[in-house]
C-alpha positions in Angstrom: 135.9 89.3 80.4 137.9 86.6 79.5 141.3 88.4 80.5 140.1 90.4 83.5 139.3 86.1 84.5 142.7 85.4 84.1 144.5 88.5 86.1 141.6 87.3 88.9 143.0 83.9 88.6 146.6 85.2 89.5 145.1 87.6 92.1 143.9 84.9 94.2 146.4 83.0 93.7 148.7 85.7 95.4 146.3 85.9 98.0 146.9 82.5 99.3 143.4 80.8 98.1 143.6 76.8 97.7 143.4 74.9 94.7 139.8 74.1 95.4 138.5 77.4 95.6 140.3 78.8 92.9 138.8 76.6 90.9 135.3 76.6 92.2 135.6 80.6 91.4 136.5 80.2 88.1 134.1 77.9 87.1 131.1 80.1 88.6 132.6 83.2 86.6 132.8 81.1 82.9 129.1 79.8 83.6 128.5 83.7 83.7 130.4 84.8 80.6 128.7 81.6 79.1 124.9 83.3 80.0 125.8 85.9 78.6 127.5 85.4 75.3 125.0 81.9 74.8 122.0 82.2 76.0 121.1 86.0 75.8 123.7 86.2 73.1 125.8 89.4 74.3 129.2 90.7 74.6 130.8 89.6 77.9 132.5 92.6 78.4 133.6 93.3 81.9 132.7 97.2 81.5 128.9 96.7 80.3 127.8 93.7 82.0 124.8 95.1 85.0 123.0 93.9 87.8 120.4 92.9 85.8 122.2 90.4 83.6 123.9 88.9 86.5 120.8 88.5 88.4 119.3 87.0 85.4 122.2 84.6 85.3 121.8 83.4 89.0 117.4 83.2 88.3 118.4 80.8 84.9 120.8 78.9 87.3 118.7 78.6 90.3 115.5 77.5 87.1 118.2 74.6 86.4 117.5 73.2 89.9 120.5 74.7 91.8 120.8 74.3 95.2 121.0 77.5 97.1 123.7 76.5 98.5 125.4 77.0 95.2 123.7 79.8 94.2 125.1 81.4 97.1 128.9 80.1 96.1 128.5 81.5 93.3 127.0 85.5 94.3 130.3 85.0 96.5 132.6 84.1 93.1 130.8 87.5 91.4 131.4 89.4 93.8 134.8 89.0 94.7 135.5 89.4 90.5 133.8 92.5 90.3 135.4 94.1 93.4 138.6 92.9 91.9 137.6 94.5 88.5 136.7 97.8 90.5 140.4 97.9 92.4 142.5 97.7 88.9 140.1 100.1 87.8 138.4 97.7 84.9 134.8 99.0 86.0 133.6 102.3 87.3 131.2 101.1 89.1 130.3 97.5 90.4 126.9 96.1 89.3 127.5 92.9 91.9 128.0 95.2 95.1 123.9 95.0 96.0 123.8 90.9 95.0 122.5 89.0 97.6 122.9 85.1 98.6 119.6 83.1 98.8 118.7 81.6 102.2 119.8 78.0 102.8 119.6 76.2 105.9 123.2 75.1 106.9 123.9 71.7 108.1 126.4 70.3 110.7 129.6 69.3 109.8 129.6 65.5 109.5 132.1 63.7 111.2 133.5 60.1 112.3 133.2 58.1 115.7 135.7 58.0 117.5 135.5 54.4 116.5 135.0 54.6 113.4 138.5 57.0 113.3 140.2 54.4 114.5 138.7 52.0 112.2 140.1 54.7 109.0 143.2 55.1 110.4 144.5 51.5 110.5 143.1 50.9 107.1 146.5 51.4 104.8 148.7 48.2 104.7 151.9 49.4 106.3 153.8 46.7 104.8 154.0 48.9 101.6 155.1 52.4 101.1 152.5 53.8 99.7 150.5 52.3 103.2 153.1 54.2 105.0 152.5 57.3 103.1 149.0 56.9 103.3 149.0 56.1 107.2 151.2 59.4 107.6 148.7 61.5 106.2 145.7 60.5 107.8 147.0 60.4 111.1 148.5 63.9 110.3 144.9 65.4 109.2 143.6 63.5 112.3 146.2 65.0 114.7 146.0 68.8 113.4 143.2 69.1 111.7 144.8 70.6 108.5 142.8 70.8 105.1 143.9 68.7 102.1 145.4 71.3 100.3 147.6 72.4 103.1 148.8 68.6 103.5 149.8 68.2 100.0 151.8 71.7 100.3 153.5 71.0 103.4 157.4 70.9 102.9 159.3 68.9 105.5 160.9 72.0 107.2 157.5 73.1 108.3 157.8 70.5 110.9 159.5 70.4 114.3 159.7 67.2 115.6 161.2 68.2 119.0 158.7 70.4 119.6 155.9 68.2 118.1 154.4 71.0 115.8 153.7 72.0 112.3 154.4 75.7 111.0 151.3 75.8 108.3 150.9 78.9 105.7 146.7 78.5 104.7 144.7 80.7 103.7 145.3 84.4 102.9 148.8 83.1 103.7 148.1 83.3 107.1 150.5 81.3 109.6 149.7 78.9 112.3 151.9 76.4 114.6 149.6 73.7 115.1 150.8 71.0 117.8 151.5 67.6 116.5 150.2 64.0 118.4 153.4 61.8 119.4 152.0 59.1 117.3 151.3 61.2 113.9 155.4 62.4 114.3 156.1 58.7 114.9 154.5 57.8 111.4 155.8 60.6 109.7 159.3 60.1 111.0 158.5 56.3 109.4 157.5 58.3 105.8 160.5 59.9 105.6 162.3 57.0 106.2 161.3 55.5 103.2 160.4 58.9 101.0 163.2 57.9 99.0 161.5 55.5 97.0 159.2 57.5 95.6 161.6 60.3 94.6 162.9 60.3 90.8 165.0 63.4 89.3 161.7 65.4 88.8 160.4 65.2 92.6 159.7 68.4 94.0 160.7 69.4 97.9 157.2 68.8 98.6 156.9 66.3 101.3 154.2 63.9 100.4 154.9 62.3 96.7 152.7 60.8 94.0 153.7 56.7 93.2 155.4 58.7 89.7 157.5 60.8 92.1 155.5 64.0 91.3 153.6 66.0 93.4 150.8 64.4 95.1 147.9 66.8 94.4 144.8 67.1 96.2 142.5 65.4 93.9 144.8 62.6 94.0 144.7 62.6 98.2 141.0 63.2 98.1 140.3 60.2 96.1 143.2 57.6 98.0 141.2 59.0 101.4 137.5 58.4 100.2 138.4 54.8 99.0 139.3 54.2 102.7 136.1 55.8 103.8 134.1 53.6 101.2 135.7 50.8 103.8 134.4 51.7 107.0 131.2 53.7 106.6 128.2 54.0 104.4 127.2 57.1 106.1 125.8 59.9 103.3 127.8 62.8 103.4 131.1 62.1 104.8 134.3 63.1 102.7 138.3 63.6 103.6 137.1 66.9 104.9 135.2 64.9 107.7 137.9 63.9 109.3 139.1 67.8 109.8 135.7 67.9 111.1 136.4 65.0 113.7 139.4 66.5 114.7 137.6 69.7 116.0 134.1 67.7 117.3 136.6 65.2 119.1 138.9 67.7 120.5 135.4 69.9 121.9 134.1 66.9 123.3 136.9 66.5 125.1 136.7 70.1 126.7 139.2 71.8 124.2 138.3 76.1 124.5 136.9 76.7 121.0 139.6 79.8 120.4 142.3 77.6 120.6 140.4 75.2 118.4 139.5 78.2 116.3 143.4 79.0 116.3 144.6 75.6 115.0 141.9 75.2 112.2 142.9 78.7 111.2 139.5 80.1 110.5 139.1 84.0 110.8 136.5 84.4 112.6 135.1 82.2 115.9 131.1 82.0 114.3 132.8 79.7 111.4 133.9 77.3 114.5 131.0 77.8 116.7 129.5 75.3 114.2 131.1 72.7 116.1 129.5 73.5 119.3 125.8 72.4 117.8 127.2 69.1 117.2 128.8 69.0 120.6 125.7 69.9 122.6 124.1 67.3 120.8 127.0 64.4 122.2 126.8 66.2 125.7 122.8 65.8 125.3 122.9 62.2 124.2 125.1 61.1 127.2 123.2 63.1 129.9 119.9 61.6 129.1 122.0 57.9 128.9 123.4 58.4 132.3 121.8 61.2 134.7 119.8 59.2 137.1 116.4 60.6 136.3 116.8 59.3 133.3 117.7 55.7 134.1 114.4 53.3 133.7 113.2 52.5 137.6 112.8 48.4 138.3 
């Protein structure tokens, strides 16, 4: 199992996946060859493991107090591994083709005020260039909604500054010109101004660098951007991704079309981005019954 593992790892790898996911798939499949060689004590071998064991695994992990949230992550990670093992002809037959995910209820995206975006993005001290960096990114996320991994991937050539757009490669390496805000080009154009002083002779062509000159990697970004969140709110639940989130629930409250919103996000399908609408219709009804007449208390 352990090799079949790795050829998956380069597989999605060459299919575009982030970082994140990559990783989250791994992990799910080594918990698996874990079972199986621990706790029932077998041979994790890709060619006699059945539905059975696998089921068994997810029933021990769910026993563990697993959300099913995670549970359903991980039928997802199995499934795509045994498919893969079917198509270079590892397997015969696939014992994870009839798995199916638990029911969990799936909660709006949480997202920042308006206000409180605001707040974030003025946070880094732009007297320093790693507050310029910093400021660059955040208004970038902000003004195109792009994920973490796609911002720490981005190259500056990707970027048209007199057209005010971003060419972005993301998922399933799957293109996308997003459109830029005039003040996120003004802060990058600021970046690269002083990009220089974080570039040593190892610095890659990557646009946003590390304080060593390296790469600046996602866990690295997600961890600068949470300590500015820490700052502003104390709300459960919001994360770097949030503001990805804000960009689309800000933009739809706006009136943006959700295709176009769909478009720039770069998800596949529209039901991933009608997600936003619930949280929309919830603004639209918190302002109608603050302002529609019959609403207003009579003196």
């Amino acid at each position: 199992m352990k090799e079949t593992i790795l050829d998956f790892e380069k597989h999605l790898k060459a299919k575009g996946f982030s970082k994140h996911t990559i990783r989250a798939y791994l992990s799910d499949l080594k918990q698996l060859q874990s079972y199986l060689e621990n706790v029932i004590e077998t041979k994790a071998n890709v060619a006699e493991i059945s539905f059975f064991q696998i089921r068994d695994f997810l029933i021990y992990k769910s026993n563990l107090k697993v959300s099913n949230r995670t549970i359903s992550r991980k039928v997802i990670s199995i499934k795509e591994f045994f498919a893969f093992a079917k198509s270079i002809k590892k397997i015969s037959t696939n014992p994870a083709k009839k798995l199916s995910s638990p029911k969990y209820s799936s909660s709006l995206p949480k997202y920042f005020t308006e206000e409180e975006m605001r707040d974030l993005l003025e946070l880094p001290d732009t007297k320093t260039k790693f507050g310029i960096r910093n400021r660059a990114i955040l208004e970038l996320i902000y003004s195109s909604g792009l994920r973490i991994s796609e911002i720490t991937n981005i190259h500056l050539k990707q970027i048209n500054f007199g057209q005010l757009t971003i060419n972005i490669v993301g998922k399933g390496n799957k293109e996308r010109i997003i459109p830029l805000t005039k003040i996120a080009v003004e802060w990058l154009k600021q970046y690269i101004s002083i990009r220089s002083k974080f570039i040593n002779e190892f610095s890659p062509n990557n646009l946003f660098l590390s304080k060593s000159g390296k790469l600046l990697s996602s866990d690295e970004l997600r961890e600068i951007i949470q300590n500015y969140i820490h700052q502003i709110s104390n709300r459960k639940g919001l994360s770097p991704h949030s503001i990805r989130h804000s960009f689309a629930t800000h933009l739809l409250n706006d009136g943006a079309d959700l295709k176009a919103i769909q478009e720039m996000l770069g998800h596949e399908n529209l039901s991933t981005t009608e997600k936003y609408t619930h949280v929309s219709i919830k603004e639209i009804k918190k302002t109608y019954f603050k302002t529609h007449p019959r609403n207003k208390n009579i003196s």
